[in-house]
N, C-alpha and C positions, 0 to 999 in steps of 0.2 A: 504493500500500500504506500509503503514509504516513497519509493520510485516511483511509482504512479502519479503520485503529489509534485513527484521534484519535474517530471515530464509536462505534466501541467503547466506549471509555471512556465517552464522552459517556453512553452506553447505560445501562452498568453504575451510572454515579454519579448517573441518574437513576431505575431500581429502588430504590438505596440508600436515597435519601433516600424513594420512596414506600415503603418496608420491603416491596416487591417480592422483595428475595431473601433476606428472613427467613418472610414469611407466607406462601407459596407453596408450599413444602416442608415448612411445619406442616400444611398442607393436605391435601397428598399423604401424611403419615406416616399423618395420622389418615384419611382412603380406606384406605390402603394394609390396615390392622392393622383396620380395622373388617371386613372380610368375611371370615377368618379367624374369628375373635374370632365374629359372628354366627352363623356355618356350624356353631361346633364347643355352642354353646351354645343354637341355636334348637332341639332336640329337647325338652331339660330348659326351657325357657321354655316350647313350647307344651304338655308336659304342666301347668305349674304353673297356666297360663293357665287352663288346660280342669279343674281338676280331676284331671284320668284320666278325663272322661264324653266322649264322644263324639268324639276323636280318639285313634287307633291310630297308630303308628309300628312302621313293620315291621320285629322285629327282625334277618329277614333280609338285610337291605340290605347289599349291600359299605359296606366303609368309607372312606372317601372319604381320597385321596392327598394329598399338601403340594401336588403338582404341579397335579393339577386346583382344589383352591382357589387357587392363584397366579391360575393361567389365569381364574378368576371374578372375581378381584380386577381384571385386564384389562377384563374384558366388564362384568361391573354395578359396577364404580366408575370405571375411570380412563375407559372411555366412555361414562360417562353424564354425573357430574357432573361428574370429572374436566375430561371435555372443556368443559365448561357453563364450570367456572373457565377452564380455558387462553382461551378466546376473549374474555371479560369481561375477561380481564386485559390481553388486546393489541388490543381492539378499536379504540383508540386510539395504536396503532402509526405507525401517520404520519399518522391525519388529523388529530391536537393539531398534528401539525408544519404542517398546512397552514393549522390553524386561526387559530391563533399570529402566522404569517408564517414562522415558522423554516426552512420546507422551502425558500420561493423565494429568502431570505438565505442558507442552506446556497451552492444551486445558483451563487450570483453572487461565491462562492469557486471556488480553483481543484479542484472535488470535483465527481468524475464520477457521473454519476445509478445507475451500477450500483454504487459503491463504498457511497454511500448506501443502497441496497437491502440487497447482503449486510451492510452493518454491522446493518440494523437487523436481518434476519433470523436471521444467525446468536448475535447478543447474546440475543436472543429464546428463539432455541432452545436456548441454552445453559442458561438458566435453568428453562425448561420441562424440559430434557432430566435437569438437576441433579432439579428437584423431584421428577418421576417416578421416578427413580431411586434415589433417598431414599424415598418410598412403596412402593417394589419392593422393597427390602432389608429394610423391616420387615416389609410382607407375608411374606417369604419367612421373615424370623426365627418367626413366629409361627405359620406355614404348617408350618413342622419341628419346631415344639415342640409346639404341639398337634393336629397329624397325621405326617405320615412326612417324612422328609428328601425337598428338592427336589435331584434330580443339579444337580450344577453344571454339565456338559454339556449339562443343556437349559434352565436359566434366563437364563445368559448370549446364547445363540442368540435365545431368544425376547426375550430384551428389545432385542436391536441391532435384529431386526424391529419391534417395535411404535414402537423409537425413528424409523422411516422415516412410517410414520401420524402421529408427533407433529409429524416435520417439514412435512409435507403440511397438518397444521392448523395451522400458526405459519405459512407462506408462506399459505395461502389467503385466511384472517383480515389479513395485511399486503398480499396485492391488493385485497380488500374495503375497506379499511382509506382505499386511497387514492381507490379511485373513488368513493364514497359520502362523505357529507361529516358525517352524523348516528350518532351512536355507538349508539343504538338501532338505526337500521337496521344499520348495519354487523353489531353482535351479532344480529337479526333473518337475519339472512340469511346470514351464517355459521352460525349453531345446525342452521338448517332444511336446512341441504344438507350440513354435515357428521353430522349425528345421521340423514338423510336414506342416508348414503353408507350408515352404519356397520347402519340398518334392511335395507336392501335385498342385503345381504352373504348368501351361500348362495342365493340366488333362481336364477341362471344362472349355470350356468360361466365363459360367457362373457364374460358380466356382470362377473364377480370379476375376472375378468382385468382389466376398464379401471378397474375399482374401488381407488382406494388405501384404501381401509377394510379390504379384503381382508388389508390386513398385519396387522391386531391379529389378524385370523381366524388368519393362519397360525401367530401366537404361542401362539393361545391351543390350537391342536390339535398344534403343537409340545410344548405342556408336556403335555398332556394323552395323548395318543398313543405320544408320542415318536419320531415322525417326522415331516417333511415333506413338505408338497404338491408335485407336481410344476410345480406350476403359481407354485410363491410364485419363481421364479428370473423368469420372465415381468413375474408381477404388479411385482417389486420395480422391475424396469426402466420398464413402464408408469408407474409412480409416480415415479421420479425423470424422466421427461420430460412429466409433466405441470406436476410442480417448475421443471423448464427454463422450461416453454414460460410461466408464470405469471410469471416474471422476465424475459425476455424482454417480456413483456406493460408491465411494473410499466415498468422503462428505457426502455420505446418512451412509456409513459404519461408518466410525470416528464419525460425529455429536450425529447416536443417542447410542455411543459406545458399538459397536457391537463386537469390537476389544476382549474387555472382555471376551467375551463369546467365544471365540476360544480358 
């Protein structure tokens, strides 16, 4: 535990100095507040745009909820580019440490290959977890001010979900991270299988099930609906054992260092 702690730090005081845990959640406020802000003002822009000649907006339309632009806020910002930052930002998660030499000087301390894994994981997701969360609250602020209040009983739900998809992309990116040794590739091949997951969401049921992208889907028909899938109790479990089995992967890879051989 001791290691774990000191890897921690180690984590934190190296965001700090890249201004990792100042720029990241400027990032996320401005996502967060931009698709509110768009949603409520793209009618009076495309009339001004057009004149009033040849685009119509139907006055009949419902008027759209705090809650379902949240839910948008999820799906065309924090999984698009959102995700786009989260991966650039850690795609260098442990392969600088391998790059460096730092990981195999780690290792010839008395500091076990999985204490090393969750420090860097969880330091990771903390801060990913902090920024999104910061982009949610203002979403939300601006979501109730210029549409309808979001219940508090379904934005808290929907974000512990969607915080389960973030951790799935901060572990996947820190497997990638270590088997690949090129920061393009790593970002290459991350983008395409998780932007890949979050495409192919709604295709099969079945599908959703082993799909961990499925959880921002259940966030975002949580807010919107205000129910849930019966299927998200499943999906969540799928997803934390694919988390398992991807760390299990990462300590069998580092322990018998395989890292080398890439």
């Amino acid at each position: 535990m001791n290691a774990f702690n000191v890897l921690m730090k180690k984590e934190f005081i190296h965001m700090l100095r890249e201004y990792k845990a100042v720029w990241m959640p400027l990032v996320f406020i401005l996502l967060g507040i931009t698709q509110p802000i768009v949603t409520h003002y793209l009618p009076s822009i495309i009339k001004a745009l057009s004149g009033g000649q040849g685009i119509m907006i139907d006055p009949n339309l419902p008027a759209l909820k705090g809650a379902a632009v949240l839910a948008s806020t999820l799906g065309s910002q924090f999984d698009q580019l959102g995700l786009m930052i989260l991966v650039i930002s850690m795609m260098g998660i442990i392969q600088t440490d391998k790059a460096d030499g730092m990981l195999a000087f780690i290792l010839t301390r008395p500091v076990k290959a999985n204490s090393y894994i969750a420090g860097k994981i969880v330091s990771n997701f903390m801060i990913a977890a902090f920024s999104v969360a910061i982009g949610y609250i203002a979403s939300t602020i601006y979501a109730n001010y210029l549409f309808t209040n979001v219940p508090f009983s379904l934005m808290i739900p929907a974000f512990l979900l969607y915080l389960v998809w973030v951790l799935f992309i901060v572990t996947f990116t820190a497997l990638i991270s270590m088997i690949c040794n090129g920061q393009g590739m790593i970002a290459l091949i991350s983008l395409v299988f998780l932007i890949g997951c979050r495409i192919i969401v709604n295709l099969n049921p079945v599908l959703d099930i082993i799909n961990p992208a499925s959880m921002s889907n259940h966030a975002m028909t949580l807010l919107i609906t205000g129910t849930i899938s019966s299927h998200a109790v499943i999906s969540l479990l799928v997803a934390l054992f694919w988390m398992v089995l991807m760390f299990y992967v990462m300590n069998y890879w580092i322990s018998d260092k395989k890292y080398n051989q890439v």
